[in-house]
KOLGU-4560 file (N, C-alpha, C; in nm, 3 decimals, padded with zeros to 5 digits):
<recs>
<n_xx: -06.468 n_yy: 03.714 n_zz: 10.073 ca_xx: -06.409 ca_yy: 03.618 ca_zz: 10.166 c_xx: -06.484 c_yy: 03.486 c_zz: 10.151 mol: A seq: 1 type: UNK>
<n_xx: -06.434 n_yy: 03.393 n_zz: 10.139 ca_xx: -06.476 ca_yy: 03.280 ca_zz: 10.164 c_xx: -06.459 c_yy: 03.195 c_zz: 10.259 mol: A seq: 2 type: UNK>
<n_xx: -06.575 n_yy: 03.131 n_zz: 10.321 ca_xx: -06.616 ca_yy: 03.051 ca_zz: 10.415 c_xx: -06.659 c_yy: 02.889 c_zz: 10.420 mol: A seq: 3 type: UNK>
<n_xx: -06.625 n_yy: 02.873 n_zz: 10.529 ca_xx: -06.595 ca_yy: 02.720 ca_zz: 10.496 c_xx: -06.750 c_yy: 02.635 c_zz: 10.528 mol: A seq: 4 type: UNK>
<n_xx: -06.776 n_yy: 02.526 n_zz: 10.493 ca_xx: -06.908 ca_yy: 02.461 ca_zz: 10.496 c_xx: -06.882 c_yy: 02.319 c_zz: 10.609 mol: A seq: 5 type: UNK>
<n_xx: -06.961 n_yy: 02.270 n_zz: 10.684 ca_xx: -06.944 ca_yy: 02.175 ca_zz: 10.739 c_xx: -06.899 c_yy: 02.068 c_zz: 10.701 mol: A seq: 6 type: UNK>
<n_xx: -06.802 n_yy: 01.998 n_zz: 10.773 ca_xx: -06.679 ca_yy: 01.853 ca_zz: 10.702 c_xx: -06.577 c_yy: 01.940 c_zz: 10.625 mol: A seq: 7 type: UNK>
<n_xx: -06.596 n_yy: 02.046 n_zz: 10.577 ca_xx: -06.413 ca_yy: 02.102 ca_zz: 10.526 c_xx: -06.346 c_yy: 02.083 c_zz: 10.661 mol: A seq: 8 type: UNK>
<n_xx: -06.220 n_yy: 02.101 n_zz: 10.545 ca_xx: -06.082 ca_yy: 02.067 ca_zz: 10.663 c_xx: -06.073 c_yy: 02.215 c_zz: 10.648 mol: A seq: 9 type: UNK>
<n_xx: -05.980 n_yy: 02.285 n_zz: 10.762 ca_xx: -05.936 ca_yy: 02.401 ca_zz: 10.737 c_xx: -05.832 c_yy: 02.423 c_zz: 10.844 mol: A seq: 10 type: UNK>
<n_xx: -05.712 n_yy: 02.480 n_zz: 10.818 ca_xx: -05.580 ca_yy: 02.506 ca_zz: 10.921 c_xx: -05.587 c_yy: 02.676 c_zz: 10.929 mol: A seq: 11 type: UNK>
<n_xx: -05.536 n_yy: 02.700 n_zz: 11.028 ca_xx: -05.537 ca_yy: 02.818 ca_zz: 11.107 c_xx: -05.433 c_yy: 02.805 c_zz: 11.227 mol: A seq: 12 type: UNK>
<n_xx: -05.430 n_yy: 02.928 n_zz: 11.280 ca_xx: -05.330 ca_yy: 02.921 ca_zz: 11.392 c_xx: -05.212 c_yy: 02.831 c_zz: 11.367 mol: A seq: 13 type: UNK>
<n_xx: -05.077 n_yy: 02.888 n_zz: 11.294 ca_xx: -04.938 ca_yy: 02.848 ca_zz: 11.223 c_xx: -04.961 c_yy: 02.703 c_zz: 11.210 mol: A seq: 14 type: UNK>
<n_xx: -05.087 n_yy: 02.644 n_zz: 11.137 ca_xx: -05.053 ca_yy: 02.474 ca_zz: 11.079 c_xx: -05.104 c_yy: 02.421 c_zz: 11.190 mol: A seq: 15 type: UNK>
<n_xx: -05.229 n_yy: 02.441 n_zz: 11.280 ca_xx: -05.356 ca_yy: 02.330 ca_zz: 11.340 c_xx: -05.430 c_yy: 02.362 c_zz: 11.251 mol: A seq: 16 type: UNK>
<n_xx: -05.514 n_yy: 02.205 n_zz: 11.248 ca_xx: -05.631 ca_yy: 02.174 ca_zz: 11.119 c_xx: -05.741 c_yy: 02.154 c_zz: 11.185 mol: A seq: 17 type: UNK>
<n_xx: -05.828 n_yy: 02.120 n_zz: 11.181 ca_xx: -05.958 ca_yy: 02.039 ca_zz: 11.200 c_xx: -06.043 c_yy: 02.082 c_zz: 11.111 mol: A seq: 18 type: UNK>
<n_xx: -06.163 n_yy: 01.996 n_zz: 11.112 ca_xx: -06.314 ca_yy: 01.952 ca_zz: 11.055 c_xx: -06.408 c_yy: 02.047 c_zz: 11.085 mol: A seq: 19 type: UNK>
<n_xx: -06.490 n_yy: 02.140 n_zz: 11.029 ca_xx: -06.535 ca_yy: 02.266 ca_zz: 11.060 c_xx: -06.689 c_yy: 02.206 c_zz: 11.077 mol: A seq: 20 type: UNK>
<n_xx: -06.773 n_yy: 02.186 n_zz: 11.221 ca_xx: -06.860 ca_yy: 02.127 ca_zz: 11.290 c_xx: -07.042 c_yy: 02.170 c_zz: 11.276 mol: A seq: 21 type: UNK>
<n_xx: -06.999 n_yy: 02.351 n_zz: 11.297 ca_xx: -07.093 ca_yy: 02.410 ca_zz: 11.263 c_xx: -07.016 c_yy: 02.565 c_zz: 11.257 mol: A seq: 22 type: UNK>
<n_xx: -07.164 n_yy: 02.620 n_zz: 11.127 ca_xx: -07.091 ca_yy: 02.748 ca_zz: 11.107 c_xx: -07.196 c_yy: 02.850 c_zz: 11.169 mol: A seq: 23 type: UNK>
<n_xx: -07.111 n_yy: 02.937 n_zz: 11.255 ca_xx: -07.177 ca_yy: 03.058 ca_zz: 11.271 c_xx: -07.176 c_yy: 03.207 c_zz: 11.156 mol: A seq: 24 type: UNK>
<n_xx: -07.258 n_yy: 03.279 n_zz: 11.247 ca_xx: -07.242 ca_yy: 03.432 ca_zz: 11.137 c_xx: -07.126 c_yy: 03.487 c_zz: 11.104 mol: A seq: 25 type: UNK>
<n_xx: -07.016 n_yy: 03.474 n_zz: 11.265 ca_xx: -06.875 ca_yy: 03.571 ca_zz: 11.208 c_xx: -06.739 c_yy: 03.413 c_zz: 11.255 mol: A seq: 26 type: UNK>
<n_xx: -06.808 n_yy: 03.277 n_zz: 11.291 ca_xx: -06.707 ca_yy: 03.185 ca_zz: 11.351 c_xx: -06.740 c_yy: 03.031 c_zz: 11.265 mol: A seq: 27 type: UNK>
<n_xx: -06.674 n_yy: 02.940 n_zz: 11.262 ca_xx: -06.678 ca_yy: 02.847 ca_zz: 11.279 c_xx: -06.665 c_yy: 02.726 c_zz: 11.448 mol: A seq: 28 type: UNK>
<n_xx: -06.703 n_yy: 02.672 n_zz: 11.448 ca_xx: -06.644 ca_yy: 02.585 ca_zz: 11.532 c_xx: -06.611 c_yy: 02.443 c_zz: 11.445 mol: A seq: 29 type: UNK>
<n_xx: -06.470 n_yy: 02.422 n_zz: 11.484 ca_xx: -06.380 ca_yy: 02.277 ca_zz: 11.449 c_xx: -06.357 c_yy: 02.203 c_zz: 11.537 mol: A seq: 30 type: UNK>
<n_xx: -06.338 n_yy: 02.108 n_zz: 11.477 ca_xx: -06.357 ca_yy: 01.957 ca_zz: 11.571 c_xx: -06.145 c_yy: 01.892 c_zz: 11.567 mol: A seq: 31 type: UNK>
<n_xx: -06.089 n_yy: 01.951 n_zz: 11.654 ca_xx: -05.932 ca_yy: 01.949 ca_zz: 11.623 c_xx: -05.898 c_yy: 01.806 c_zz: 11.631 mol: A seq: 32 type: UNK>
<n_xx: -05.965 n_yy: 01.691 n_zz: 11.677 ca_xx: -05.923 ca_yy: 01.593 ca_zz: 11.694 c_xx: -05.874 c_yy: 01.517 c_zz: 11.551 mol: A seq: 33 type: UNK>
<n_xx: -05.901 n_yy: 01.559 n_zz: 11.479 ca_xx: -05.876 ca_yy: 01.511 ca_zz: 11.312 c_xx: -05.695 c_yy: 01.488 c_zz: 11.276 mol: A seq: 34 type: UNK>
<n_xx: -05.650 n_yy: 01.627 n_zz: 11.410 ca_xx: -05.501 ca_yy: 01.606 ca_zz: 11.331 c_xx: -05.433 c_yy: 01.490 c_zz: 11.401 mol: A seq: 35 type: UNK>
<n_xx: -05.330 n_yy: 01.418 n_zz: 11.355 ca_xx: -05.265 ca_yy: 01.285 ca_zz: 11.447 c_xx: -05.180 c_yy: 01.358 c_zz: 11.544 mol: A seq: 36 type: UNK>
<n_xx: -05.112 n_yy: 01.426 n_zz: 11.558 ca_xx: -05.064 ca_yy: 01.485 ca_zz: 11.701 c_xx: -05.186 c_yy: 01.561 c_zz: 11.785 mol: A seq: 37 type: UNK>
<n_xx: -05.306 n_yy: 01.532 n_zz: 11.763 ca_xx: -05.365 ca_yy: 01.609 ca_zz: 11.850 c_xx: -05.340 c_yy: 01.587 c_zz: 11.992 mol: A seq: 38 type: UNK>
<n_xx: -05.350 n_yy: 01.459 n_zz: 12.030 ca_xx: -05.330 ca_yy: 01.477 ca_zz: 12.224 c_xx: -05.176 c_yy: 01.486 c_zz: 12.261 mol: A seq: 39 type: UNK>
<n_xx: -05.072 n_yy: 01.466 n_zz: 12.151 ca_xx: -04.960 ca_yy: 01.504 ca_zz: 12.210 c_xx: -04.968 c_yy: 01.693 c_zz: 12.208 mol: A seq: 40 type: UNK>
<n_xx: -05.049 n_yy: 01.768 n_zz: 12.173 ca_xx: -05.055 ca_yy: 01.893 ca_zz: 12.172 c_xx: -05.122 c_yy: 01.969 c_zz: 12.306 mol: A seq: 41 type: UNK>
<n_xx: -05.161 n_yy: 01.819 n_zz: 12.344 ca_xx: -05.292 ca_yy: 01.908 ca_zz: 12.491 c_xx: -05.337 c_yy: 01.982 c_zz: 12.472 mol: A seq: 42 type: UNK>
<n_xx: -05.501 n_yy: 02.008 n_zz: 12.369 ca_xx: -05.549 ca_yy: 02.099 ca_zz: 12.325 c_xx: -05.688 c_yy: 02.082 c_zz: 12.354 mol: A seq: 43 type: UNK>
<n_xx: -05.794 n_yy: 02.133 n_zz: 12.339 ca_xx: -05.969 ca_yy: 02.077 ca_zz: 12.337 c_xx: -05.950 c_yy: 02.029 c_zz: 12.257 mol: A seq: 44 type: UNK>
<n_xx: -06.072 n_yy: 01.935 n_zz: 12.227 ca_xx: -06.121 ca_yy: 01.837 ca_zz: 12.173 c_xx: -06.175 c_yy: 01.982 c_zz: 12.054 mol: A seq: 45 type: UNK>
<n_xx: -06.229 n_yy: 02.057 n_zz: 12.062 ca_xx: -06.287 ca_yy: 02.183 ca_zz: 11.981 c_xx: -06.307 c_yy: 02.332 c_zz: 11.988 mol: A seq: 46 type: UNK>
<n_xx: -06.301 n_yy: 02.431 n_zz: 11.924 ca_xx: -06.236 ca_yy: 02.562 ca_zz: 11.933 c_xx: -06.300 c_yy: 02.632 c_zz: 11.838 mol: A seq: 47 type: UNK>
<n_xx: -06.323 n_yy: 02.767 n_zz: 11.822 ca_xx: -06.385 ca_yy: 02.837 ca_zz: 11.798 c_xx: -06.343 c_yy: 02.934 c_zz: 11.674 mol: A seq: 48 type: UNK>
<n_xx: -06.311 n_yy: 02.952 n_zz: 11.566 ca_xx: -06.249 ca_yy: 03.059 ca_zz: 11.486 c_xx: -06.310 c_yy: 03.122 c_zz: 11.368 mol: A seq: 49 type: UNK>
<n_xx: -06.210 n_yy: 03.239 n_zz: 11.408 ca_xx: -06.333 ca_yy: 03.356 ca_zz: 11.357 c_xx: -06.316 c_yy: 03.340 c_zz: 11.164 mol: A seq: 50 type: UNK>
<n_xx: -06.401 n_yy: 03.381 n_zz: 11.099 ca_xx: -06.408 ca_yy: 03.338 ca_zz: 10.941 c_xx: -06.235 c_yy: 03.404 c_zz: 10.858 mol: A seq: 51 type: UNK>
<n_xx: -06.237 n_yy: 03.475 n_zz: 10.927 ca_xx: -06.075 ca_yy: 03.584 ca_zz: 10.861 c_xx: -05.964 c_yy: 03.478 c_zz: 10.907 mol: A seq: 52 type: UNK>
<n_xx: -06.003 n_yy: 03.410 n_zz: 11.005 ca_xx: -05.834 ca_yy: 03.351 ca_zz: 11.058 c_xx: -05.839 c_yy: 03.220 c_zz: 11.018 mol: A seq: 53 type: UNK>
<n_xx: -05.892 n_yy: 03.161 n_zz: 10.900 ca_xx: -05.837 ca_yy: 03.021 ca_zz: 10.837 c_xx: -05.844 c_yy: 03.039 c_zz: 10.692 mol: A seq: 54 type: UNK>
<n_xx: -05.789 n_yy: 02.924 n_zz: 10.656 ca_xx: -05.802 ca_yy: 02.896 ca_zz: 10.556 c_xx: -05.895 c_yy: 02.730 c_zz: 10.536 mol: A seq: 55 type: UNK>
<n_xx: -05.943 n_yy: 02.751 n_zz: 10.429 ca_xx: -05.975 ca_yy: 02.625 ca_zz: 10.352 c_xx: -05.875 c_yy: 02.505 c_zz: 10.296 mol: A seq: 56 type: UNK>
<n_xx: -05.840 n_yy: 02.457 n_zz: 10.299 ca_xx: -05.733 ca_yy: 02.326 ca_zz: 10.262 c_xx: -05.820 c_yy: 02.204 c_zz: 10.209 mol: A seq: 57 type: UNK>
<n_xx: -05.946 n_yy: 02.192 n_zz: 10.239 ca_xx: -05.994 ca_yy: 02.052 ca_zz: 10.169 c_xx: -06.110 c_yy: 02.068 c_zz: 10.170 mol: A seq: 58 type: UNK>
<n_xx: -06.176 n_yy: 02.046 n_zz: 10.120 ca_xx: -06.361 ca_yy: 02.097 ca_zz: 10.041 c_xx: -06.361 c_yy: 02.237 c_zz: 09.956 mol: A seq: 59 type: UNK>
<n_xx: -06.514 n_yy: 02.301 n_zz: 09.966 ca_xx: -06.500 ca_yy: 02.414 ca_zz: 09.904 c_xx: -06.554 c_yy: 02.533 c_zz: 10.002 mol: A seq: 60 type: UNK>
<n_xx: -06.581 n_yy: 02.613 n_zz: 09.993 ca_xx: -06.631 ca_yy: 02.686 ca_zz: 10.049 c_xx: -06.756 c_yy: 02.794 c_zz: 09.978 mol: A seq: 61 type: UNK>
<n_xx: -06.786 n_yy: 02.868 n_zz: 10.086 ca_xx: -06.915 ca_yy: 02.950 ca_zz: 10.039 c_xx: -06.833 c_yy: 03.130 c_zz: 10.022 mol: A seq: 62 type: UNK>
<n_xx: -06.899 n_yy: 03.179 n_zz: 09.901 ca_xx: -06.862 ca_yy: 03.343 ca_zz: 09.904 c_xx: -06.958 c_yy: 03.422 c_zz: 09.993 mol: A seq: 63 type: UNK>
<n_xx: -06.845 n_yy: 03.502 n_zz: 10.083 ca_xx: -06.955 ca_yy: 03.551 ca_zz: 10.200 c_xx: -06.931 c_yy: 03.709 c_zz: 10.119 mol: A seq: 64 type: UNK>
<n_xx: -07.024 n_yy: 03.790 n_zz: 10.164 ca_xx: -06.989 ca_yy: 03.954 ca_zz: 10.136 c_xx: -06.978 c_yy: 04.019 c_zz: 10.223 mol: A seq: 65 type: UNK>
</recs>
């Protein structure tokens, strides 16, 4: 599995993106304000997701085992 590194972009949950802030052991936290509909979405400012439920879309990432 691969994991994302701080400043990748990464989408999850059917096509929201954000900027991945800091990484934990089994989560990231993203910074959602990155996408341009963000406040028409009424969402946090940042959110929590677990390493299985995104993908990578822009940088690289790390091989986890």
């Amino acid at each position: 599995m691969m994991i994302a590194n701080v400043g990748n972009i990464i989408e999850f949950r059917d096509g929201l993106q954000g900027i991945v802030e800091k990484i934990n052991e089994n989560s990231v936290i993203v910074d959602l304000t990155y996408m341009e509909n963000f406040e028409e979405l009424g969402l946090e400012e940042k959110t929590v997701i677990n390493h299985k439920r995104y993908t990578i879309i822009h940088g690289t990432g790390q091989l986890k085992e």
